[in-house]
C-alpha positions as CSV (number, residue, x, y, z in Angstrom):
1,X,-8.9,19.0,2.4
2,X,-8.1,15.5,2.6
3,X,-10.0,13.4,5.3
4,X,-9.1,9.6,6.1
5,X,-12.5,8.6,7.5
6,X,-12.6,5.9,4.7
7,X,-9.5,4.5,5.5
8,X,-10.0,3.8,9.2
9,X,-13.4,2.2,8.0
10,X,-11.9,-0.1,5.8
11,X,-9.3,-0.9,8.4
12,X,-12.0,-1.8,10.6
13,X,-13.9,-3.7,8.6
14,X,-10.9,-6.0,7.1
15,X,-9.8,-6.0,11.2
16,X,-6.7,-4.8,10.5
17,X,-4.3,-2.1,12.8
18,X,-2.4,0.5,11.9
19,X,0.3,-1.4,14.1
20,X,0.2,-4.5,11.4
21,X,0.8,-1.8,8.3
22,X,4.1,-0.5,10.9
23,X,5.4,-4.8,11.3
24,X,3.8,-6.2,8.1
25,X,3.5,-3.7,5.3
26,X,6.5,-1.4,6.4
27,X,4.5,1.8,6.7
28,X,6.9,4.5,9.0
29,X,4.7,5.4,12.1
30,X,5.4,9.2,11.2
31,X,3.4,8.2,8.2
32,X,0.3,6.6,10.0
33,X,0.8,9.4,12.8
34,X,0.1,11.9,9.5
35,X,-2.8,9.8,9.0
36,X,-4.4,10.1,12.3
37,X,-4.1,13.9,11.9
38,X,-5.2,14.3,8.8
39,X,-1.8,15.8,7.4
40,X,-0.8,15.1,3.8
41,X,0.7,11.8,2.3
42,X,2.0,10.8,-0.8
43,X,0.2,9.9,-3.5
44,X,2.6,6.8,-3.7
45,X,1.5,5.8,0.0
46,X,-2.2,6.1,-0.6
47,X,-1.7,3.7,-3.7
48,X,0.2,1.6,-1.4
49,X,-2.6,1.6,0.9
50,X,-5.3,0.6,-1.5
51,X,-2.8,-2.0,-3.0
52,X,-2.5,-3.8,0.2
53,X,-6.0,-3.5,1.0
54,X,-7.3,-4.6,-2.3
55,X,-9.4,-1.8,-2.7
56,X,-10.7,1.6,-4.7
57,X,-8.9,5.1,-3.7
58,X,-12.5,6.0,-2.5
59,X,-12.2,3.8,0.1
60,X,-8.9,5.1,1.4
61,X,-9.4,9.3,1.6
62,X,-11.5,11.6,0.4
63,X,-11.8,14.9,-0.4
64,X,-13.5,17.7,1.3
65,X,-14.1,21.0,0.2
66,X,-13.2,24.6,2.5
67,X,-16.5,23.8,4.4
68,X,-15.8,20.0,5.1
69,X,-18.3,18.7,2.7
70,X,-17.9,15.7,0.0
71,X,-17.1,17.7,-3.6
């Protein structure tokens, strides 16, 4: 399973809005809606992601196992 707590996080921290990735980055706001409900993404979006946040994958998703726990 696939959780984008990291993501918001990092958001947070570089105090930046999903709104900005819609007008500056041109993410699709289906795509960030699939964020907020943990739904699946392309790989290519959640390199775009870390691209234009300068940082690690880690730092963007990570991945749980069946019982919602870190691998």
């Amino acid at each position: 399973m696939i959780n984008f707590s990291p993501l918001l996080k990092t958001l947070e921290e570089q105090e930046m809005t999903f709104k900005e990735l819609i007008e500056s980055h041109g993410f699709s706001s289906r795509t960030l809606a699939k964020i907020r409900k943990g739904e699946s993404i392309t790989l290519e979006t959640i390199d775009r992601l870390c691209s234009i946040l300068k940082v690690p994958i880690e730092q963007v998703v990570e991945i749980l196992n069946d019982n919602g726990e870190k691998y």
